[in-house]
N, C-alpha and C positions, 0 to 999 in steps of 0.2 A: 312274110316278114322280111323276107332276103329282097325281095324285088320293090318293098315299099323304101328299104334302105339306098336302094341304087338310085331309084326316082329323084331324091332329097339330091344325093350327092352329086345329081348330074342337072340338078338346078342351081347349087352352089359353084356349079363351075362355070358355067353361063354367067351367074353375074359377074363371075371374077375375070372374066373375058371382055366385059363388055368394063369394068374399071379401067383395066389395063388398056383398053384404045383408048377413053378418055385420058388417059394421062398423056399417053402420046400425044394426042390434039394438043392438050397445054401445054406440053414443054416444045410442038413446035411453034404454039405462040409467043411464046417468050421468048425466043431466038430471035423471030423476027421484031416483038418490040427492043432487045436490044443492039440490033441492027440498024433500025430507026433512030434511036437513042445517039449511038455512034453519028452516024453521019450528024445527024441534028447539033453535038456536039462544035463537033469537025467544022460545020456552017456557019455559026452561032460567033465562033472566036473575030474574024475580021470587023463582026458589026463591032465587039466591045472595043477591040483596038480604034476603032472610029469615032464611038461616044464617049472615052474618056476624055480628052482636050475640050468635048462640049461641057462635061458635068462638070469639071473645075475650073471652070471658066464663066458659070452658072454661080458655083460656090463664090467667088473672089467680087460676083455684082450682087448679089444679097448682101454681103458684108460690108460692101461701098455706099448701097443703099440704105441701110440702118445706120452708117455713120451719118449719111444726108440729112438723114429725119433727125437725128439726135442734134444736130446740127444747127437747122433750121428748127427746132423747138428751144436750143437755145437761144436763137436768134431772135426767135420773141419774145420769149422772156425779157432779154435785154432791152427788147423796144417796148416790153409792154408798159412798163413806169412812163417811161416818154409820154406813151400816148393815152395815161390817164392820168399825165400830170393835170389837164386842163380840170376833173373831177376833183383831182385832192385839193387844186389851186382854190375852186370855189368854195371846198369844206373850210378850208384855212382862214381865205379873208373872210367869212360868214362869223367866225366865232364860235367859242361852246354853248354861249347864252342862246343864241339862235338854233344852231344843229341839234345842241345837247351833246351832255359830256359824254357818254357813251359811244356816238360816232365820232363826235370827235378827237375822240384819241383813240378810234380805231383806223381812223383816216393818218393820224400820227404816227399809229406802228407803222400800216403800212409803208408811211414814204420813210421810216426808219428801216423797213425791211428792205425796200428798194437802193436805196443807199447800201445799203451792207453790200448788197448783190451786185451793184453797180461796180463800186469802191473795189470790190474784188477781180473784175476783171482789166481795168484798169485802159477801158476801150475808146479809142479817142474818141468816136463817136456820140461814147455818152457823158462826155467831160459839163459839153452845156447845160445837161439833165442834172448831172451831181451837181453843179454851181443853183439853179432852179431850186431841184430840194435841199438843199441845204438850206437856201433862204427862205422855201417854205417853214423848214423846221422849228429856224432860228423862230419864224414871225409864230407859230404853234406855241413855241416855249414860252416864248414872251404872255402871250395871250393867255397860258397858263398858270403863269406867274401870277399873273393880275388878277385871275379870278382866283386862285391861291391867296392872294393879299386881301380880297374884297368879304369872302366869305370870312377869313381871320377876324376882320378888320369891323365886324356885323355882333362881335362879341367879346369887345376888349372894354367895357365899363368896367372901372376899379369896384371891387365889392370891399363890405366891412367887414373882415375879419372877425371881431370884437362878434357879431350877431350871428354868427357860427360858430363860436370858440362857448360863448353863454350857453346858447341852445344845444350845443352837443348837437350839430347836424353837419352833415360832409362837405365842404367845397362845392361850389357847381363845378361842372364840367361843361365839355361842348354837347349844344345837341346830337344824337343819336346820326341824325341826318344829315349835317355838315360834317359831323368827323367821317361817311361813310364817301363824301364829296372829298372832301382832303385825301382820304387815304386813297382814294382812286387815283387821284392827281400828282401825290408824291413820288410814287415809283416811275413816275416816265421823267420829273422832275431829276428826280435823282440819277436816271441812268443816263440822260444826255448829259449834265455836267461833267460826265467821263471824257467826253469826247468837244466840251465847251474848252478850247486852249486860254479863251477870255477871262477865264473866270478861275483865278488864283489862290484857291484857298480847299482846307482840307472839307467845309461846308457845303452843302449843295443848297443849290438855287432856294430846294424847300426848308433844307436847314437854318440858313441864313433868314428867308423872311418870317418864319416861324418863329425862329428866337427873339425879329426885332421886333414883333406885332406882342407877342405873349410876353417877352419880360418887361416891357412897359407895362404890360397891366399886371404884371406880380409885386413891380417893384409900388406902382403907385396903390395897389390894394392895400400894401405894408407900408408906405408911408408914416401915416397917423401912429402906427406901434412903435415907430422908432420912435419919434417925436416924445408920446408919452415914457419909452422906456429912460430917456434922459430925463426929461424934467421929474420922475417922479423918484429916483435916483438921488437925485440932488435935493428933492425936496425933505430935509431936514436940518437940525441943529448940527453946528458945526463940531460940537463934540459928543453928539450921540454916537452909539454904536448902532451900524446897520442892523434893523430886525428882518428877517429872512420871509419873504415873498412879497418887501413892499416897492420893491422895484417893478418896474413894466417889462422890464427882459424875460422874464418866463411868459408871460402872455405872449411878447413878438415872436420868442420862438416858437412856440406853439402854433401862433398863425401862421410862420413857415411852413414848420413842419408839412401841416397841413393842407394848407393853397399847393406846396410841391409836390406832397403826394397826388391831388388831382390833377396837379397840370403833369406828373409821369402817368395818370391814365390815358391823359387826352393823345401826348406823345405814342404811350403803346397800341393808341386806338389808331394814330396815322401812316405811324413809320414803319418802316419794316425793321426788326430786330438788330441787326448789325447798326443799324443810326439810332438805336434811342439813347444810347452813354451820351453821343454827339449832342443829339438835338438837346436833350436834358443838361446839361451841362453848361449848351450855349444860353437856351432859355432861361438858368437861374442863375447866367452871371452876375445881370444888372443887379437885382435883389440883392445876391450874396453878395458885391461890392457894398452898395448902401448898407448891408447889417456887420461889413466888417467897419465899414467908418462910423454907426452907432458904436462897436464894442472897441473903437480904438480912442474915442470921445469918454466913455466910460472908464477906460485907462486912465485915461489923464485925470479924472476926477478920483478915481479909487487911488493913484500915486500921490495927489497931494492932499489923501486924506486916510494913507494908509492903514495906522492904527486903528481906524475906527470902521474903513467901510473894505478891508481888505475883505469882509466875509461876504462880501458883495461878490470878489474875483470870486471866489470859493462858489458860489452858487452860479454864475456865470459857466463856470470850467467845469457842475456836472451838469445842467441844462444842456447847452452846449455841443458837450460831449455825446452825450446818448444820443441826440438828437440827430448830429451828423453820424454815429453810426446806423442809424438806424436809413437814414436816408440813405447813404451810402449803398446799402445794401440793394436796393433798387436798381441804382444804373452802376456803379464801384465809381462813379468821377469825382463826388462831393468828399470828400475824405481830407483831399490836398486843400482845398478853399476853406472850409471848417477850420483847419488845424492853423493854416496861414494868419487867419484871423484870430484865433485865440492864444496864439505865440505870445504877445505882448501880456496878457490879463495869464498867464499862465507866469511868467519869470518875475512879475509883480506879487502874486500868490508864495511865490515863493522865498521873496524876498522879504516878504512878510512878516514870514517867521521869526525870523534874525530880528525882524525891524521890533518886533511889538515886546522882544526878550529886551533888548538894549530900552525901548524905549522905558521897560519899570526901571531899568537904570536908571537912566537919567532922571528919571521924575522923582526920585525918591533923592537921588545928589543932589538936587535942585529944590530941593526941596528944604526951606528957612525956619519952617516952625511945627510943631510936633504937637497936637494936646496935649496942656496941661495936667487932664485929671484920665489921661490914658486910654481914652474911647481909641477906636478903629478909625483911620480917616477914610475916607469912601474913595479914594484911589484903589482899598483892596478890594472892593466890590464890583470894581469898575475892571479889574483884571478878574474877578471872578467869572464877570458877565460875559466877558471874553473867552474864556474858558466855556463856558457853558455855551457859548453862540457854536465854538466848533464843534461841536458834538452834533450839532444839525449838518453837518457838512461832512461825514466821513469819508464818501467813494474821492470826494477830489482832493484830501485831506492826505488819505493812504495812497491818491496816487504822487500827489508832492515829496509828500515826506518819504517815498519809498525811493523817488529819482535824486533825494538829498542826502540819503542815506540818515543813519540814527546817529543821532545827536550832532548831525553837520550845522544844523540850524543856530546852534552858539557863538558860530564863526560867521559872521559877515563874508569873508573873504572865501568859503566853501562857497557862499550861497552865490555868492558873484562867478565863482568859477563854472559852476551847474548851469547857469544862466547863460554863460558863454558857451558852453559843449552840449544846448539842450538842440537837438533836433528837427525842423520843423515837420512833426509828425503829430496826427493827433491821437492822445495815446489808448489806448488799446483797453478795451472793455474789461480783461484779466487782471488790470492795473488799478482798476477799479473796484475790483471784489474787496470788500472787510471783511478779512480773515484776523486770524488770530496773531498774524505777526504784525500787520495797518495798526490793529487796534492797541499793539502792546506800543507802535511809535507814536500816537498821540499819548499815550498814556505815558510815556517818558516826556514828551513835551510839556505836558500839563505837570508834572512835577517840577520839570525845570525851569518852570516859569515861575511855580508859588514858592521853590527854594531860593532864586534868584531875587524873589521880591523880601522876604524871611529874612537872608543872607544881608539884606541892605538897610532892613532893620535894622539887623544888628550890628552894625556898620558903627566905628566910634563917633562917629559927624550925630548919627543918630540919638546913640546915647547919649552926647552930651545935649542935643536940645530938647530930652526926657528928663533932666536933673538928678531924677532919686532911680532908685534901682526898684522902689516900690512902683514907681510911674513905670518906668521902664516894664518891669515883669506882668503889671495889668495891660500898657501898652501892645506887647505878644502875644499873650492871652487871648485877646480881644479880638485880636488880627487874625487869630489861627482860628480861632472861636467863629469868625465871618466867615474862613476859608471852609471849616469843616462843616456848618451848616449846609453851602452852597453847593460843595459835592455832597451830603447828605439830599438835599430834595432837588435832584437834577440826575440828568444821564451821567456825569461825573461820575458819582459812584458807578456806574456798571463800567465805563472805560477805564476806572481806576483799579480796578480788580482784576485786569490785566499785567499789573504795575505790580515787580517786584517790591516788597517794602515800602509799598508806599501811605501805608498806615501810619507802620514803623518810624518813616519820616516826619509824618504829623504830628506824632504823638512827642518824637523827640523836639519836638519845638514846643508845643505844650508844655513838658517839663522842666523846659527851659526856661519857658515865663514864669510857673511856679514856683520855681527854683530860685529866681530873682525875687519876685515877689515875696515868701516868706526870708530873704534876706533880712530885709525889713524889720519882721518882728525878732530878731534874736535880741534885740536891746530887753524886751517882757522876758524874752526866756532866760537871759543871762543874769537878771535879777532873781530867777528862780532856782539861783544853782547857792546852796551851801558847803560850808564845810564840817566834813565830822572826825575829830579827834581820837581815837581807838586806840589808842596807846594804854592808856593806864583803864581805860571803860569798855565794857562792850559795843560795840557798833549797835546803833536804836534800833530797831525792825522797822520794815518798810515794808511796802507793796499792801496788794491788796488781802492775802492771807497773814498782816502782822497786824496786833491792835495797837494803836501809839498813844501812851498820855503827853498829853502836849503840855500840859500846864507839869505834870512833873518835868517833862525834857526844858523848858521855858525854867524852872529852881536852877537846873544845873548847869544855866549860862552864866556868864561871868555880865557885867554889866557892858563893857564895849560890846562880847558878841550880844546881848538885848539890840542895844541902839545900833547896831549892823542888821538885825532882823527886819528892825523897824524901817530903816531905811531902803529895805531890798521890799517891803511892802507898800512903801511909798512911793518908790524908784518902777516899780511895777505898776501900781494905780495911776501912775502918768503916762508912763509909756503906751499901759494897754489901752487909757480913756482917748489917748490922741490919738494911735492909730485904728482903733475901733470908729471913732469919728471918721476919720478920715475913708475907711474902706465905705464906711454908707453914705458919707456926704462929697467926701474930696475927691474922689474917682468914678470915674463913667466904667461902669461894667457888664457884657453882655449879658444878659439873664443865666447862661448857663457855668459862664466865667466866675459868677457872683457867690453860684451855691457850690462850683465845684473848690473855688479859695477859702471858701467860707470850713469847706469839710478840711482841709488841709489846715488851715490854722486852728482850727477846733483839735484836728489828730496834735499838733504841734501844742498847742497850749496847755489844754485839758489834761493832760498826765501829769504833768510840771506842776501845775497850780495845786493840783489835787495834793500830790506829794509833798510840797510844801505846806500848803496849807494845815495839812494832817498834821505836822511837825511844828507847826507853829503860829499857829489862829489863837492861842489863849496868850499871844503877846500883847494884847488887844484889852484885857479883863481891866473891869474898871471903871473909874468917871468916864476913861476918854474912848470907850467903846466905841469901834468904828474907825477911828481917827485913824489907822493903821489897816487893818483889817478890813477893807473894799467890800470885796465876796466874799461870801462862802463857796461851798463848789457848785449849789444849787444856782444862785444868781451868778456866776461866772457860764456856767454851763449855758444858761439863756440867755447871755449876753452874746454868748459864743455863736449860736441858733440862729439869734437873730439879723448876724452877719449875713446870711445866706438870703 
């Protein structure tokens, strides 16, 4: 065991013998590599001090030479427009019809790109080049222009409005295929004009001949509508009152409308955005000139026929209106042209008012003879009809009267003033709404106008060419009678229902005519009045709960009061047989006039007669039965009836 132990340990020490030379070997190899190292060092430093003045001197011609190339590539770029001027010169004089529009205005960037390039460095060498393309451009633009105008100019026949307004079908527009020609063509139109010093104006080349090719044919498509909207304007009696849609002015408008919304498609189909207010604008001047001198022609006929076709402005001013808001909204430019021309047909509208109150003045001052037998004279029918025409006209109605304020319209010289301080604006959709304070100012208009005519009625000029106060109070009657019918089966009544008291108002003129009217009969009733003595007698019983003997009260008269009874029953049979005449024969009365006086003099008579008669019918007994004694209260009573 002992000796197998020593064997092992003296083979462990062997190897570790034979380690430890090897280690020796390597660490004196490593001495010697870095000995090697050293010198190699040591040797190594004079080359670097040698090739540094070569490496950066290496560096500073690399960097000389990439400015050369940089240099020399701008150098041809410079030259390269030069020397393919001769290419674009032939694209140029060839045309687009030839080439086609696609290279040819890519031949047109180009010498626009050239140019800029050129232009920027500012090198005399290429001053002959930039004078070249310039004049190519110039000759491009032109070329442009013309095929600009020629395709335009392939589709400006006037159309009739009238056969798209019937049929409810859209405006044409341009084809599909020449607005996608225009639109290519516009935008290089537009961007040289920046830099055209020639060409003086806020319009571009396409703008300008676009407007002048297209508002010829908008203006002449609408021609014929003006034309009709005047003669058909004028076509009527000199004192009718305008009926509302037989002017031609709502058809012109309408064919605006509508020809200008297509031709703002054809604009949105070529321009580019920032130019369609322009081009739209410039396009529908012609037009909108022509349709302001229709509506300043139309002024002049609605001023010297204002009572009667004022409600002409009135449909004008809301046609009109909506019409330019509505367009407006498309480009925002048509706003000011609209409102310019409806300036004048707007402070005529307005003056209106004032006009057609003064004018029942005057017509009724002026006025020499009155019927005799009290009918209504058709003056108030004719201010009724008036009345009833505005009630078609609310939105431009409430927008007047709301800039005139309530009840300015009385005064001539407000309405002048308003007219003076009015804006030329056109006004405002909000001003337009009928709301409940619009509707409460017509409805004070309309009172003021049948109180005004009522008022002049009863004017003392009036009275006295009425005679009796009986004429007079059927006269009223009658009058009021026409007025309350006509706001009865019309919109009246509903505008009227916005009106304080303005029943109230009616009613107190009614019983004002009533009130004249049974004037009349007190002479009948004043024969029914006796006297009773109660002094040393009882007072008779009356009424309807007392029995009365007549033939004893008739013992206990003395012979004067007899022949006073008798005469208060004869004084009575005259009085009542002529004015009973006279209500069925000698006065014109409305139908409802007739039966409503008829119940008033029956309230008025019938109690009197009754009470007297009760008291004194057997004054009558005898040969001369009758001779005194007319009615009874039977035949009084359907005498009465029969009034109605």
């Amino acid at each position: 065991m002992l000796k197998t132990r020593d064997a092992a340990h003296a083979e462990e020490s062997a190897e570790v013998e034979v380690l430890f030379a090897e280690a020796a070997k390597f660490d004196a190899i490593s001495k010697k590599i870095k000995a090697s190292l050293s010198r190699l060092e040591s040797g190594s430093q004079p080359v670097k001090d040698a090739l540094k003045p070569i490496y950066s001197d290496t560096q500073s011609l690399q960097v000389m030479n990439n400015n050369i190339d940089k240099i020399l590539d701008a150098i041809d770029k410079m030259l390269g427009p030069s020397e393919d001027k001769g290419r674009e010169e032939r694209i140029i004089r060839s045309g687009p019809e030839r080439i086609g529009l696609p290279d040819y205005l890519a031949s047109l960037k180009r010498i626009d790109r050239s140019l800029s390039q050129m232009s920027s460095t500012n090198l005399r060498v290429n001053q002959q080049a930039v004078g070249d393309f310039n004049e190519l451009l110039s000759e491009g633009n032109n070329k442009l222009q013309s095929l600009f105008r020629s395709i335009l100019a392939e589709n400006v026949q006037p159309v009739e409005p009238l056969h798209y307004l019937t049929k409810e079908i859209p405006f044409p527009v341009l084809p599909q295929e020449k607005a996608s020609k225009l639109g290519a063509i516009e935008p290089f139109l537009s961007s040289t004009a920046v830099r055209d010093t020639s060409y003086n104006s806020r319009e571009s080349p396409s703008v300008r001949i676009y407007a002048e090719i297209r508002g010829a044919y908008l203006s002449g498509s609408l021609q014929n509508l003006s034309a009709a909207s005047i003669s058909t304007s004028k076509r009527k009696a000199s004192n009718e009152i305008y009926r509302q849609g037989t002017s031609g002015i709502g058809t012109y408008a309408q064919g605006l409308e509508g020809i200008f919304s297509a031709e703002f498609g054809n604009i949105s189909a070529i321009f580019l955005r920032e130019n369609w207010g322009l081009a739209f604008d410039a396009t529908c001047r012609k037009a909108l000139a022509e349709f302001a001198k229709t509506l300043r022609e139309l002024n002049m006929h609605i001023k010297q026929n204002l009572t009667t076709d004022c409600f002409l402005a009135y449909e004008i001013l809301e046609i009109v209106t909506n019409i330019g808001h509505r367009l407006d909204k498309l480009s925002g430019q048509l706003k000011l042209p609209f409102a310019d021309a409806l300036k004048p047909i707007r402070e005529n509208a307005k003056s209106s008012l004032a006009e057609l109150i003064e004018d029942v003045r005057r017509r009724v001052a002026s006025t020499q003879t009155l019927p005799a037998d009290g009918s209504a004279i058709p003056f108030t029918s004719e201010v009724m009809t008036r009345m009833q025409t505005m009630t078609m006209y609310p939105q431009s109605l409430a927008s007047i009267m709301a800039s005139l304020g309530d009840r300015n319209w009385n005064s001539l010289a407000a309405v002048t003033a308003s007219n003076t301080n009015s804006s030329t604006s056109l006004p405002s959709l909000k001003s337009f709404d009928v709301g409940a304070d619009s509707s409460q100012l017509l409805a004070h208009y309309i009172m003021d106008t049948i109180d005004t005519l009522l008022k002049n009625f009863d004017s003392p000029k009036s009275r006295s060419l009425l005679k009796s106060k009986a004429v007079y109070g059927v006269f009223i009657s009658n009058n009021v009678a026409v007025i309350d019918r006509m706001i009865r089966s019309s919109d009246l009544a509903t505008v009227l229902s916005n009106a304080t008291n303005a029943s109230q108002e009616i009613e107190g003129w009614r019983k004002k005519g009533t009130s004249a009217y049974l004037d009349s009969w007190k002479e009948p009733c004043s024969a029914l009045f006796d006297v009773q003595h109660t002094k040393h007698q009882p007072r008779p019983p009356s009424g309807s709960n007392g029995v009365i003997d007549s033939a004893a009260l008739i013992k206990q008269l003395g012979s004067k009061d007899k022949d006073a009874i008798k005469e208060k029953f004869k004084s009575f049979n005259t009085s009542f047989d002529e004015l009973s005449t006279r209500h069925n024969k000698g006065l014109q009365m409305e139908r409802e006039v007739r039966s409503h006086l008829a119940r008033e003099v029956q309230a008025l008579i019938e109690p009197l007669y009754a009470r007297f008669w009760d008291r004194y019918h057997e004054i009558d007994k005898g040969k001369g039965k009758g001779k005194y004694v007319k009615y009874d209260k039977g035949s009084l009573s359907a005498v009465l009836a029969s009034l109605g």
